[in-house]
MARROBA-580945 format. One record per atom (N, C-alpha, C): atom name; y, x, z; residue number from 0; residue in one letter; chain. Coordinates in nm, 2 decimals, always signed. Example, Ala and Ser with C-alpha at 12.3 -4.5 7.8 and 13.67 -1.06 7.14 Angstrom:
// MARROBA-580945
@site->N | py->-0.57 | px->+1.32 | pz->+0.78 | pos->0 | code->A | unit->A
@site->CA | py->-0.45 | px->+1.23 | pz->+0.78 | pos->0 | code->A | unit->A
@site->C | py->-0.33 | px->+1.32 | pz->+0.78 | pos->0 | code->A | unit->A
@site->N | py->-0.22 | px->+1.28 | pz->+0.71 | pos->1 | code->S | unit->A
@site->CA | py->-0.11 | px->+1.37 | pz->+0.71 | pos->1 | code->S | unit->A
@site->C | py->+0.00 | px->+1.29 | pz->+0.79 | pos->1 | code->S | unit->A
***
This chain:
// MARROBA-580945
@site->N | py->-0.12 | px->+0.08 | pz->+0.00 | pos->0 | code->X | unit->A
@site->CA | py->+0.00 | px->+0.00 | pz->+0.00 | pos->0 | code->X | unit->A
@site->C | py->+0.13 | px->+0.09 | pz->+0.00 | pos->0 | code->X | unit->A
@site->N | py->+0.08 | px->+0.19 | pz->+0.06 | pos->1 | code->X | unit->A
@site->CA | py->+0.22 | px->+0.28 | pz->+0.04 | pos->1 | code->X | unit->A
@site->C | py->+0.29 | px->+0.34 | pz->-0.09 | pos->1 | code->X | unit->A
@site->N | py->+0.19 | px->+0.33 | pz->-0.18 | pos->2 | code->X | unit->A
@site->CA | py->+0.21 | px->+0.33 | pz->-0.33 | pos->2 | code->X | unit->A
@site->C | py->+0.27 | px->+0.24 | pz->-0.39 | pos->2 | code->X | unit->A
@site->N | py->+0.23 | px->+0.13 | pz->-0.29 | pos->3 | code->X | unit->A
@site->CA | py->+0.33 | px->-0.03 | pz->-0.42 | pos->3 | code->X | unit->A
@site->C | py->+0.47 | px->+0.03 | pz->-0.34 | pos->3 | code->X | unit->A
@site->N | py->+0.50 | px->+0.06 | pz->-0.21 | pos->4 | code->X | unit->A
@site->CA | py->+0.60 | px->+0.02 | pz->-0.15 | pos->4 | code->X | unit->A
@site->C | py->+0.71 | px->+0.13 | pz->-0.21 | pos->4 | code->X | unit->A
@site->N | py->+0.65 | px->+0.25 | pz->-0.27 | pos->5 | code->X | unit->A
@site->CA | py->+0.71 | px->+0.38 | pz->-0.31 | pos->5 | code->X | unit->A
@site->C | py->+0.77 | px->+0.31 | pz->-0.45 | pos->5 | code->X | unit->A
@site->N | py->+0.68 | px->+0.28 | pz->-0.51 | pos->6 | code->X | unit->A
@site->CA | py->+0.72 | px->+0.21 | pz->-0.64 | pos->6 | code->X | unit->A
@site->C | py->+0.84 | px->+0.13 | pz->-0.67 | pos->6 | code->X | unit->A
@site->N | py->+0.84 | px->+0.01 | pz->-0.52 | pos->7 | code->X | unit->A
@site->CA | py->+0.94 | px->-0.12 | pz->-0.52 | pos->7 | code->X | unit->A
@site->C | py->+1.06 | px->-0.01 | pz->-0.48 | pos->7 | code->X | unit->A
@site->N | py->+1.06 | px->+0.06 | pz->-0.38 | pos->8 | code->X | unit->A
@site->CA | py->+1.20 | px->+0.13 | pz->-0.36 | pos->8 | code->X | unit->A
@site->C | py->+1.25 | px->+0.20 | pz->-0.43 | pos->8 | code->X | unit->A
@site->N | py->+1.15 | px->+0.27 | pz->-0.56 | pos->9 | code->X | unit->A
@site->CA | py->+1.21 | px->+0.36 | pz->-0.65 | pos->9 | code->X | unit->A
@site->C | py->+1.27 | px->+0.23 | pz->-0.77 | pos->9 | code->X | unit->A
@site->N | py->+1.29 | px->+0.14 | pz->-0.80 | pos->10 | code->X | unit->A
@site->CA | py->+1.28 | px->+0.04 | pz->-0.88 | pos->10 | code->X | unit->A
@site->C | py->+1.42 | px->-0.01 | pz->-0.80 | pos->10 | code->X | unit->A
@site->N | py->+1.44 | px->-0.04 | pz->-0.68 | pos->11 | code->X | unit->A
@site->CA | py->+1.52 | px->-0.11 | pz->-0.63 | pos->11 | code->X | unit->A
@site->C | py->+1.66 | px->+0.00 | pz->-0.66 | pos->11 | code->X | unit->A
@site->N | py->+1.63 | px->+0.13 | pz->-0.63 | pos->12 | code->X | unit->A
@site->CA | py->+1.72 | px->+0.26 | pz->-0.62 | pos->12 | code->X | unit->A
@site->C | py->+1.76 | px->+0.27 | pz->-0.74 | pos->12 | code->X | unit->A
@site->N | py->+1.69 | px->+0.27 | pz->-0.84 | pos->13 | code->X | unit->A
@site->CA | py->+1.75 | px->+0.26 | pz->-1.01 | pos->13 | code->X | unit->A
@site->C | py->+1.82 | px->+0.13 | pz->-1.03 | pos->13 | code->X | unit->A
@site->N | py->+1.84 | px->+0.06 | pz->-0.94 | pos->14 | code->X | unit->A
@site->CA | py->+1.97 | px->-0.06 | pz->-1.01 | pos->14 | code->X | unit->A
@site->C | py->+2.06 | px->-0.08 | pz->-0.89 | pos->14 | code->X | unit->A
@site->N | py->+2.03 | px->-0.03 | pz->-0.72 | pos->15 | code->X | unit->A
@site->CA | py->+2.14 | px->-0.06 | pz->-0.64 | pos->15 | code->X | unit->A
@site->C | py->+2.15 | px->+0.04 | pz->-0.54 | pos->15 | code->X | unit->A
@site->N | py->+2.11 | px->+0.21 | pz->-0.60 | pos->16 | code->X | unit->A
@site->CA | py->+2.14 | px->+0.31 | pz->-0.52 | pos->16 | code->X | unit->A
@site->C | py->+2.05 | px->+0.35 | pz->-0.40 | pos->16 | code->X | unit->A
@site->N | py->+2.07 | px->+0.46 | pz->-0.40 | pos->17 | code->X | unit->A
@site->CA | py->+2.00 | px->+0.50 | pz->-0.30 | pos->17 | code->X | unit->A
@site->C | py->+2.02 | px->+0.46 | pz->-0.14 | pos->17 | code->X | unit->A
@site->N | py->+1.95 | px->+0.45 | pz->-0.06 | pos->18 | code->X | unit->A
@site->CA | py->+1.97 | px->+0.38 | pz->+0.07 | pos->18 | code->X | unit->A
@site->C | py->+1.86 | px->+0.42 | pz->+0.17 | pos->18 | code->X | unit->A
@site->N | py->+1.88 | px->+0.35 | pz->+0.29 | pos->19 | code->X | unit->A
@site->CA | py->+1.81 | px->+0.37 | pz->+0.38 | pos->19 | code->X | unit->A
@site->C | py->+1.73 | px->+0.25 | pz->+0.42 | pos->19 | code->X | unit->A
@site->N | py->+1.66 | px->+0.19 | pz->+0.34 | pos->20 | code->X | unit->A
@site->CA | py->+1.59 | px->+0.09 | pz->+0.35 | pos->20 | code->X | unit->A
@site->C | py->+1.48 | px->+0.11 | pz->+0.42 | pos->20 | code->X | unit->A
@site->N | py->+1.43 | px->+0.01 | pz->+0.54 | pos->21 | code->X | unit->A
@site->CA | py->+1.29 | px->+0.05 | pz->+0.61 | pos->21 | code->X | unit->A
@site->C | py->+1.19 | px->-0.06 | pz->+0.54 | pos->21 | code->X | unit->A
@site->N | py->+1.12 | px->-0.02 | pz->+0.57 | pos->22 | code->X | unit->A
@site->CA | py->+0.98 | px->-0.11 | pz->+0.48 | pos->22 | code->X | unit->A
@site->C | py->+0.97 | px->-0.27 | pz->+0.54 | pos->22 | code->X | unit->A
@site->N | py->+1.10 | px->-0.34 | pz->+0.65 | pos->23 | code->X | unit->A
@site->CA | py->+1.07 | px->-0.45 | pz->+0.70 | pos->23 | code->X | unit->A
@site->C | py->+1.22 | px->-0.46 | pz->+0.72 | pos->23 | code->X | unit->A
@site->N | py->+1.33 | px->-0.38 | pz->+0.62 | pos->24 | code->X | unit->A
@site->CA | py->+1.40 | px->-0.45 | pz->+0.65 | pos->24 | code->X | unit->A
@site->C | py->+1.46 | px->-0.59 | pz->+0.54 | pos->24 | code->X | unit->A
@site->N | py->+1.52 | px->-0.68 | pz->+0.53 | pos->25 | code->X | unit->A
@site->CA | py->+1.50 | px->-0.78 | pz->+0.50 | pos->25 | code->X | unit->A
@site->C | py->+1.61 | px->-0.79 | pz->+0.34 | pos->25 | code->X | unit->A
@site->N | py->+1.57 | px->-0.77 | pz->+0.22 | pos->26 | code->X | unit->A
@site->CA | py->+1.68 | px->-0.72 | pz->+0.15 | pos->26 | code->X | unit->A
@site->C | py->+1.75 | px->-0.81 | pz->+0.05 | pos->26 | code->X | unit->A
@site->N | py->+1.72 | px->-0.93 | pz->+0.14 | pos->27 | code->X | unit->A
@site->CA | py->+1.86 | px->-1.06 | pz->+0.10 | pos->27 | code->X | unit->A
@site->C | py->+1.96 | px->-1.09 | pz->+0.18 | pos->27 | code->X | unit->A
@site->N | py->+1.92 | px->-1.07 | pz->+0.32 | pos->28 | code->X | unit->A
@site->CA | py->+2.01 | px->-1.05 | pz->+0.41 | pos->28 | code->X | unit->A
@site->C | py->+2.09 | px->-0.93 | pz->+0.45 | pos->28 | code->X | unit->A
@site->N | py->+2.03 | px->-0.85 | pz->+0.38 | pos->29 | code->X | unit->A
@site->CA | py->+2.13 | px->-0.67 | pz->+0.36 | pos->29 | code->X | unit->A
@site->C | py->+2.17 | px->-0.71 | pz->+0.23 | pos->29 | code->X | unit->A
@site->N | py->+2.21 | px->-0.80 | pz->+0.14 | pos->30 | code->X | unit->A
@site->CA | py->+2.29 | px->-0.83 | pz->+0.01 | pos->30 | code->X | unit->A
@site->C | py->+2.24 | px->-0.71 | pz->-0.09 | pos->30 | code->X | unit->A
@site->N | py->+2.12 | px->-0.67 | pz->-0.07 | pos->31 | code->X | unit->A
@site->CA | py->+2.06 | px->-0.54 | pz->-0.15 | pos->31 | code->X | unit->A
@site->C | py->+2.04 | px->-0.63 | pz->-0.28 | pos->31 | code->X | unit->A
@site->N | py->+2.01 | px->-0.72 | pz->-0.31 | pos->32 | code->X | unit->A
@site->CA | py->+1.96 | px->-0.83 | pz->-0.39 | pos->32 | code->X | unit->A
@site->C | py->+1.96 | px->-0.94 | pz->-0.39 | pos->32 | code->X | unit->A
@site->N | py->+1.99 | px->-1.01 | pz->-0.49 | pos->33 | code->X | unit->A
@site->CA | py->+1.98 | px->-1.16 | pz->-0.49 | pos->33 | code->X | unit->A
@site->C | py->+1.92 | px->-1.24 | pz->-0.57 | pos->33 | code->X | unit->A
@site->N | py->+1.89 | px->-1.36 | pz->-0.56 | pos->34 | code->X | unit->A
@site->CA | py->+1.84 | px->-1.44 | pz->-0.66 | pos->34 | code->X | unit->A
@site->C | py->+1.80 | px->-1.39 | pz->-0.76 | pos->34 | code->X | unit->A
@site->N | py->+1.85 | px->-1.33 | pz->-0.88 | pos->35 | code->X | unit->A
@site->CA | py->+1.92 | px->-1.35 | pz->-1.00 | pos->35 | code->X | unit->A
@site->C | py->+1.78 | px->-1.18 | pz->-0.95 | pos->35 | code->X | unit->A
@site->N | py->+1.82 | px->-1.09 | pz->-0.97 | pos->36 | code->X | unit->A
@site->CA | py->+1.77 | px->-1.01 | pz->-0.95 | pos->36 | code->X | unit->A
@site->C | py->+1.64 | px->-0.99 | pz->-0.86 | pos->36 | code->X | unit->A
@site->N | py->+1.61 | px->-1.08 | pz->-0.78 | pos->37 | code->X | unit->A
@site->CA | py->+1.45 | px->-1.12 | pz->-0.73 | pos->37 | code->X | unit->A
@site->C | py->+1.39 | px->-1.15 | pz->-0.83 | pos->37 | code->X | unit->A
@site->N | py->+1.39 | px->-1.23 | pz->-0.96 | pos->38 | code->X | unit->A
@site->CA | py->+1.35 | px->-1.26 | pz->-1.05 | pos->38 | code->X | unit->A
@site->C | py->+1.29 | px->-1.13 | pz->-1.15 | pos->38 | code->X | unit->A
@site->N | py->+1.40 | px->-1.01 | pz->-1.18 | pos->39 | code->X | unit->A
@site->CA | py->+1.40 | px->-0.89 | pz->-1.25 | pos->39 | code->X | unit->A
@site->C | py->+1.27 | px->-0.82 | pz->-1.15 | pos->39 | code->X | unit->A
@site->N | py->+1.28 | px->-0.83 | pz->-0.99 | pos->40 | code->X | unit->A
@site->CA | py->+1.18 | px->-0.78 | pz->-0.96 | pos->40 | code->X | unit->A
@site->C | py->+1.06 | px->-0.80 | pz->-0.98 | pos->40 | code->X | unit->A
@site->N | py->+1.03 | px->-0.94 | pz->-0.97 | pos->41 | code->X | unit->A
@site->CA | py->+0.94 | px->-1.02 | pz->-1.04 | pos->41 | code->X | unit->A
@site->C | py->+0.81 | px->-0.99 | pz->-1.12 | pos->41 | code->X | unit->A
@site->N | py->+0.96 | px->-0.97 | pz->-1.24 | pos->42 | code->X | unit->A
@site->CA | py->+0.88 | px->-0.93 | pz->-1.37 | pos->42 | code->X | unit->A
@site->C | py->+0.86 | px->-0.79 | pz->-1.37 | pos->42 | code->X | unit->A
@site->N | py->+0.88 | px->-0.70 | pz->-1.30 | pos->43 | code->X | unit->A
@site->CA | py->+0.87 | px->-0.57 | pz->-1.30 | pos->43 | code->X | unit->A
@site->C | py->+0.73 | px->-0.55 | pz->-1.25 | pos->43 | code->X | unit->A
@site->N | py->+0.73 | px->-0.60 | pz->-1.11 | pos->44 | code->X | unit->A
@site->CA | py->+0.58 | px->-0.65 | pz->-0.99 | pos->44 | code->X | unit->A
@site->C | py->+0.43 | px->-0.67 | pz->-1.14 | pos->44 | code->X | unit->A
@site->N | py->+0.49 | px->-0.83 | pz->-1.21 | pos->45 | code->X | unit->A
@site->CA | py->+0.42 | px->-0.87 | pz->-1.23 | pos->45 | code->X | unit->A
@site->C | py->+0.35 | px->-0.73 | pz->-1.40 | pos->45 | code->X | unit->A
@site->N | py->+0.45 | px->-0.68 | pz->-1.47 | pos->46 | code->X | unit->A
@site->CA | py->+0.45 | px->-0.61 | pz->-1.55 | pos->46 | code->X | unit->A
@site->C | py->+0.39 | px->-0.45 | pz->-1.50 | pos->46 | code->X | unit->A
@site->N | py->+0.45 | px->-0.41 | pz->-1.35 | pos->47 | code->X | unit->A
@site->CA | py->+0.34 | px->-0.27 | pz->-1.34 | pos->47 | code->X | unit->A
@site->C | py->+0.21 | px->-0.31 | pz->-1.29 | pos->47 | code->X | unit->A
@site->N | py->+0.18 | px->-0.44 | pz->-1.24 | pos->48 | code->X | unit->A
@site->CA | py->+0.03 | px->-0.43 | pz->-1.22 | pos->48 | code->X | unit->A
@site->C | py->-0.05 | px->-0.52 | pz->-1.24 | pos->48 | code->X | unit->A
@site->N | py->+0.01 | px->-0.57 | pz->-1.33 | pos->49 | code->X | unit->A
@site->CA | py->-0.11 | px->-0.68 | pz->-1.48 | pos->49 | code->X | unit->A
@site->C | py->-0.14 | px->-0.79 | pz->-1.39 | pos->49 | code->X | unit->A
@site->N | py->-0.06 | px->-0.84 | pz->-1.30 | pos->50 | code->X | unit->A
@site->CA | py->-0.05 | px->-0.94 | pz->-1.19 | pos->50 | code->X | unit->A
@site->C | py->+0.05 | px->-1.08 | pz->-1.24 | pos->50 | code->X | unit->A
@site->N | py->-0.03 | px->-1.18 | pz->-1.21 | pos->51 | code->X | unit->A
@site->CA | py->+0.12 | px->-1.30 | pz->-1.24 | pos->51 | code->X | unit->A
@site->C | py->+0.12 | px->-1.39 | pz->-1.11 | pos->51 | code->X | unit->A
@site->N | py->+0.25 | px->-1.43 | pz->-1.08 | pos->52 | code->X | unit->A
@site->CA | py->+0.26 | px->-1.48 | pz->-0.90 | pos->52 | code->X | unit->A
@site->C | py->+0.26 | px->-1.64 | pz->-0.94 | pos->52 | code->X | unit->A
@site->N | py->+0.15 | px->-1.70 | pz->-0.91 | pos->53 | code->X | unit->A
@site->CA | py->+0.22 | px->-1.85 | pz->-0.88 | pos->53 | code->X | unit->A
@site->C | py->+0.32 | px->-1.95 | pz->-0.84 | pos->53 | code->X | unit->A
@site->N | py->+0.37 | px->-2.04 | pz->-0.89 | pos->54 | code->X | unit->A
@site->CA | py->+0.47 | px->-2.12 | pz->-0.85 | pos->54 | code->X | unit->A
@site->C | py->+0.46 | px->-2.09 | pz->-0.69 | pos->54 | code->X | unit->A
@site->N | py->+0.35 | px->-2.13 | pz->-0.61 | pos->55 | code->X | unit->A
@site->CA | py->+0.41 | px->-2.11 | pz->-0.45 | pos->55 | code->X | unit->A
@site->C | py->+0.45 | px->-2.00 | pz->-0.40 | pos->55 | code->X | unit->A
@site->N | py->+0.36 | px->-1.89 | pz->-0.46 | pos->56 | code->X | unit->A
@site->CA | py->+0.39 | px->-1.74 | pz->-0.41 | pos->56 | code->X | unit->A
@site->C | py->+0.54 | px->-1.70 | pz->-0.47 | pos->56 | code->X | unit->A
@site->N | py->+0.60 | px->-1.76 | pz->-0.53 | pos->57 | code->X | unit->A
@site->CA | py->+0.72 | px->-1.75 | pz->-0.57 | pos->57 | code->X | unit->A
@site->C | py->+0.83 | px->-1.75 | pz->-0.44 | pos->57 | code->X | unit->A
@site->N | py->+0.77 | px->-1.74 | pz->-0.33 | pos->58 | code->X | unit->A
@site->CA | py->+0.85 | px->-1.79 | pz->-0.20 | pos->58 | code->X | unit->A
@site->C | py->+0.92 | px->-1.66 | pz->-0.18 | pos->58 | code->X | unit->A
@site->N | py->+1.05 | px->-1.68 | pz->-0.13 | pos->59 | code->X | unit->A
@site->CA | py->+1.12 | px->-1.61 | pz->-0.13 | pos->59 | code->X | unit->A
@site->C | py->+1.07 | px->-1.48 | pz->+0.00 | pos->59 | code->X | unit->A
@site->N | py->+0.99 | px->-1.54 | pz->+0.12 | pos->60 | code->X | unit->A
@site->CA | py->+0.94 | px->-1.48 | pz->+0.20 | pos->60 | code->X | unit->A
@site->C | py->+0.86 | px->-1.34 | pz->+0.13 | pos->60 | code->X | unit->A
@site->N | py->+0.78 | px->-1.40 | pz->+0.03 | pos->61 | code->X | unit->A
@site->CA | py->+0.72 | px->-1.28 | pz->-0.01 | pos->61 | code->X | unit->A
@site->C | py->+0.76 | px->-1.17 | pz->-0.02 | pos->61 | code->X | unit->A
@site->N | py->+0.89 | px->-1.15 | pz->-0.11 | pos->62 | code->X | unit->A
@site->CA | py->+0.97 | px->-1.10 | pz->-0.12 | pos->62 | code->X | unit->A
@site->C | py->+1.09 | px->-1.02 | pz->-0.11 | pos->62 | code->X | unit->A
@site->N | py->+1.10 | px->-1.07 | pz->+0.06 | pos->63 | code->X | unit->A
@site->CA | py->+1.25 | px->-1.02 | pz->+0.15 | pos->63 | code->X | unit->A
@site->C | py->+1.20 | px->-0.88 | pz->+0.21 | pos->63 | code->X | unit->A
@site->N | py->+1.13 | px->-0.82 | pz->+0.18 | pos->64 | code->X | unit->A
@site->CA | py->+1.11 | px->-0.73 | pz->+0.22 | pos->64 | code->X | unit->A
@site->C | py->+0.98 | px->-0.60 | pz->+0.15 | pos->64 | code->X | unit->A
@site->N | py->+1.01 | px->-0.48 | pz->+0.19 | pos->65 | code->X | unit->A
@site->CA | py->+0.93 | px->-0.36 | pz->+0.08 | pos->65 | code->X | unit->A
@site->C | py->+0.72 | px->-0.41 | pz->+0.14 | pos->65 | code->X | unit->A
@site->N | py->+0.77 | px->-0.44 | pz->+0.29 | pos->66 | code->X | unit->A
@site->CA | py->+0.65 | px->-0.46 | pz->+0.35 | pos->66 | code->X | unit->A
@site->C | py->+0.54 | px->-0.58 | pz->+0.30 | pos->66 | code->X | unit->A
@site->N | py->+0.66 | px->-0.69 | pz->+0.32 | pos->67 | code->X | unit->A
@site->CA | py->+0.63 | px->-0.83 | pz->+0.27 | pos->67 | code->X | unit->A
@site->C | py->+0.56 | px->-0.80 | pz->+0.07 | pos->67 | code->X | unit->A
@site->N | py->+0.68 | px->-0.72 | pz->+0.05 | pos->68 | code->X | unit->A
@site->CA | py->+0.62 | px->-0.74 | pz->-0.11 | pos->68 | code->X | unit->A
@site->C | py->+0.49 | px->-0.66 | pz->-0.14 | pos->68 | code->X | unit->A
@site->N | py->+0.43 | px->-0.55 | pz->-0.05 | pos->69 | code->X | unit->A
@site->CA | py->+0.33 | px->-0.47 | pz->-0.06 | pos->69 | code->X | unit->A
@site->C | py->+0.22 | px->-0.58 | pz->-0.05 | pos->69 | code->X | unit->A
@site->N | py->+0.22 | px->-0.67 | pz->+0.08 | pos->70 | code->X | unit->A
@site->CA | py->+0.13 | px->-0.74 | pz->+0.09 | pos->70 | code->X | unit->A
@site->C | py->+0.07 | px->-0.81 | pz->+0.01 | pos->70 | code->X | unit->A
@site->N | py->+0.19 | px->-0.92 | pz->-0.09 | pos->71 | code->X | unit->A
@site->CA | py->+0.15 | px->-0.95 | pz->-0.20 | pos->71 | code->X | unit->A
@site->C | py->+0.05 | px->-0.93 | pz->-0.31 | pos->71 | code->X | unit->A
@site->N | py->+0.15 | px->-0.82 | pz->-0.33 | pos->72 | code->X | unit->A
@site->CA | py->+0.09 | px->-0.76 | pz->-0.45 | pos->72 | code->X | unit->A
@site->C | py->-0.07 | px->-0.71 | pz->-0.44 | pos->72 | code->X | unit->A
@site->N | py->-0.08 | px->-0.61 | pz->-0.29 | pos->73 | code->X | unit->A
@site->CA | py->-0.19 | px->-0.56 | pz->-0.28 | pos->73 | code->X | unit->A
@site->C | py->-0.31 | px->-0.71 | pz->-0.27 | pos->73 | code->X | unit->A
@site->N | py->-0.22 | px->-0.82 | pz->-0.20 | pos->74 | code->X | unit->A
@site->CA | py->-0.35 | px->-0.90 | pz->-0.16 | pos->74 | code->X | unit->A
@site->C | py->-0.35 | px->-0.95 | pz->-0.34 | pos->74 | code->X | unit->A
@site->N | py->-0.30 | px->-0.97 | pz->-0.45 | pos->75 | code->X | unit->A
@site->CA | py->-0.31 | px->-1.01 | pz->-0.56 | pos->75 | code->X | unit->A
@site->C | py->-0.41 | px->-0.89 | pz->-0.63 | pos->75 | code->X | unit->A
@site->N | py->-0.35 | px->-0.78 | pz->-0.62 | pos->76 | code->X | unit->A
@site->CA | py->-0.51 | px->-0.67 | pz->-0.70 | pos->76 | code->X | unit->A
@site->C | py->-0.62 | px->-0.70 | pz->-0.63 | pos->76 | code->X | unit->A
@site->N | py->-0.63 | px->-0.71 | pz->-0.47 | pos->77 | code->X | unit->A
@site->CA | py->-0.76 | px->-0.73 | pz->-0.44 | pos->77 | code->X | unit->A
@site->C | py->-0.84 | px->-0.83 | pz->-0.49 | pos->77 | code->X | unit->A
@site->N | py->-0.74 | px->-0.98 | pz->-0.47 | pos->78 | code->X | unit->A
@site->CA | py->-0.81 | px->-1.07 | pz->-0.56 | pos->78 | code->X | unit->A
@site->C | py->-0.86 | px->-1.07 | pz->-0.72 | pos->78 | code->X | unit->A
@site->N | py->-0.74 | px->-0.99 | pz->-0.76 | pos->79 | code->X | unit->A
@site->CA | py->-0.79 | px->-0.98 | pz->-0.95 | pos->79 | code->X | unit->A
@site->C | py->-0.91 | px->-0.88 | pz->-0.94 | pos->79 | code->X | unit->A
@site->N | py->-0.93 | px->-0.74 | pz->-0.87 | pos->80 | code->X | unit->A
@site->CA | py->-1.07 | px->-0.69 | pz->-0.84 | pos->80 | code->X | unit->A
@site->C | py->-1.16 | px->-0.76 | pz->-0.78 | pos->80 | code->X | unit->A
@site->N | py->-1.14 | px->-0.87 | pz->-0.76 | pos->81 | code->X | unit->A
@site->CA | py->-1.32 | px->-0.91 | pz->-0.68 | pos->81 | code->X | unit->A
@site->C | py->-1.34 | px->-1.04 | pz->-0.82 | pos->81 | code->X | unit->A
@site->N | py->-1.26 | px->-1.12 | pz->-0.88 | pos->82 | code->X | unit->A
@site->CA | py->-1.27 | px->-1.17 | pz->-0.93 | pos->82 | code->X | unit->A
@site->C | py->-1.30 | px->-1.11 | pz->-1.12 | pos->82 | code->X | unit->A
@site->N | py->-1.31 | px->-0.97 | pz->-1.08 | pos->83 | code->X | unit->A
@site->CA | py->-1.35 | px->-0.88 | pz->-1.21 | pos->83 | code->X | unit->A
@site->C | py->-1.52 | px->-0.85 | pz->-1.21 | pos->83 | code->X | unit->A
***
């Protein structure tokens, strides 16, 4: 997981700088990102790891954070690996 989480901060750092982001801290409420740009992350998520999120997983919770989004993703590869 510390690979997805290395990924999402290098991704986040190429469009809003370098920073001191902890892996839980919350990055809608630090104005690091918004809407409009959750979306760009989205498709980046869904584009580096042949992953697509469902309408519910679309929840913003998933997403507020480097920790929150690791989980995701990683519980989505585990699923697309067992279902291979």
């Amino acid at each position: 997981m510390n690979e997805i989480k290395l990924k999402v901060r290098n991704f986040l750092t190429r469009f809003v700088g370098p920073n001191e982001l902890k892996d839980t801290d919350n990055i809608f409420e630090l104005n690091i990102v918004n809407s409009l740009f959750a979306m760009q992350l989205v498709h980046f998520l869904e584009s580096e790891y042949k992953i697509i999120f469902t309408n519910q997983e679309l929840d913003i919770s998933n997403f507020q954070s480097l920790e929150a989004i690791a989980n995701i993703v990683f519980s989505k590869l585990t699923t697309k690996n067992t279902n291979n």
